[in-house]
C-alpha angles and dihedrals in degrees: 000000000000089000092051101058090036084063091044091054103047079046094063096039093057090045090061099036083060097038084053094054101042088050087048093054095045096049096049106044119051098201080074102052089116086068092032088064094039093052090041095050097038110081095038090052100036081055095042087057096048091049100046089048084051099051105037105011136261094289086067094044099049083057093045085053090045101049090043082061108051072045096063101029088065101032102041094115095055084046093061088035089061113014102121084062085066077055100057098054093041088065103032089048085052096050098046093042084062085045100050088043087052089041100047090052098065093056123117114292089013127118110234104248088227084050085045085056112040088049088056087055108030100017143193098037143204133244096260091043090061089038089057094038086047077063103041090058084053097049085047097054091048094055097049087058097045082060087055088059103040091046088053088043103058084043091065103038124015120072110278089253091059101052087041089056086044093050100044099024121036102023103072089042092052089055094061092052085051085063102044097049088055090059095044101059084029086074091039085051100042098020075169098066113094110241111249094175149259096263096037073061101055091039086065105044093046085056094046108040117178 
């Protein structure tokens, strides 16, 4: 089992890391927009497929596919002409949607999700567990909006190569540290608490998105 979910995740991670590329190069060379476009377009309409032959059946799906066809065929040009448009909310949509689940969670009534984690890891928890985790969920909404804004701002101002290296290749990576900053000051802030582990963490987390 083990196996298994290694294999899954080494799946998933070369899958980004070439996803990454191919949207990188597309981005910054216009002589690949064509790519740029079909790399742009693909997942949203590979998951809105899926999800429209889930939810009403293949007859609809087949329609959807045809119609995003005819779609593409005559449009094409205006695709490769805006595509990294498609990027941007992409990434921006990505990034608010954690924002808004982070956000959503500390409402009136709601159990904090880093408070959900970490009970699923360290439960059941103190006072001044749930007060820290409570903290944590903020911190974590915050910084998922200050990616919002980071990613809009090097849109609009830096040169189209800059904001392509930020998206694909410092914000995943910012969002680990993000992670392991948080364990680090957990254990400064509850030096009580016994340790379960950074990846016993993120295990958790990837099962139980917001």
């Amino acid at each position: 089992m083990r196996s298994r979910a290694r294999l899954q995740l080494a799946a998933v991670i070369a899958f980004l890391a070439v996803y990454s590329f191919l949207s990188h190069y597309g981005t910054s060379h216009p002589q690949a927009r064509d790519m740029g476009a079909a790399v742009a377009l693909a997942p949203a309409l590979a998951i809105g497929l899926i999800l429209i032959r889930r939810w009403s059946g293949a007859a609809q799906a087949a329609l959807a596919a045809a119609a995003a066809w005819f779609l593409l065929h005559h449009y094409w040009l205006l695709f490769t002409q805006n595509f990294t448009l498609v990027y941007l909310v992409e990434q921006c949509g990505f990034y608010a949607f954690m924002a808004v689940g982070f956000g959503r969670s500390l409402r009136k009534g709601r159990v904090p999700l880093c408070t959900q984690f970490a009970d699923k890891v360290h439960g059941p928890l103190t006072e001044p567990e749930l007060k820290y985790t409570r903290s944590v969920t903020v911190a974590w909404m915050i910084f998922f909006l200050l990616n919002v804004a980071a990613t809009l701002l090097f849109f609009e101002l830096a040169p189209l190569r800059i904001w392509s290296l930020f998206v694909y290749f410092c914000a995943l990576p910012l969002v680990l540290l993000m992670f392991v900053a948080e364990y680090g000051v957990r254990h400064i802030a509850l030096p009580s608490r016994p340790r379960g582990g950074l990846m016993a963490t993120l295990r958790v987390y990837f099962a139980n998105p917001p």
